[in-house]
C-alpha positions, 0 to 999 in steps of 0.5 A, a space after each residue: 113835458 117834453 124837452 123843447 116845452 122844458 127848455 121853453 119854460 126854463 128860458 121864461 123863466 130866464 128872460 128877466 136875467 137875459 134882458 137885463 142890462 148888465 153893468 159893463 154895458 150901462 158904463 160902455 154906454 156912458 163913455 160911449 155918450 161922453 166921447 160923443 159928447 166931447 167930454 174927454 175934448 183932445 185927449 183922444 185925438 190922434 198926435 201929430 206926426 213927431 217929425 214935419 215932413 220938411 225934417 223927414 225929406 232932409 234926413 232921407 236926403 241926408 242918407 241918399 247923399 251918403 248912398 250916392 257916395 257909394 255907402 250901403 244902406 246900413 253904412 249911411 244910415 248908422 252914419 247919420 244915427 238912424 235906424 234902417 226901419 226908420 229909414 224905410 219907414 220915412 221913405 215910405 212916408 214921404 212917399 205916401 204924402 208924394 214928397 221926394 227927397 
């Protein structure tokens, strides 16, 4: 017997163990049929945004009335208790959603 029809017999012989379901895909299916399903309802919805865009556009304003008064970046928004990330990351939000402030 050769290598290739060895390798062919040990396969066979292997085939039940390889087709066979294996625990964790038995329970991926599961869940994946109960998320499709809704059994899990609004637990896996994405939350809403935790500040409104009316809140955001004020608190940009906020720090751009303070730029304008002729305070760096840092300096205005340490005034008004905000991260500079934040700061960017709400400009960039608004922007996305096409709000000026």
């Amino acid at each position: 017997m050769n290598e290739i029809q060895s390798a062919i017999a040990y396969l066979s012989s292997k085939k039940a163990e390889i087709e066979e379901i294996s625990a964790f895909d038995r329970m991926a299916a599961r869940i994946k049929a109960d998320i499709q399903s809704g059994v899990f309802g609004d637990m896996l919805k994405h939350p809403e945004p935790t500040s409104p865009l009316a809140d955001v556009a004020d608190s940009v304003a906020d720090v751009n009335e303070l730029r304008g008064q002729g305070m760096t970046l840092k300096e205005a928004c340490e005034a008004m208790g905000v991260a500079t990330s934040t700061h960017q990351s709400r400009v960039q939000r608004l922007r996305a959603n096409l709000v000026t402030a």
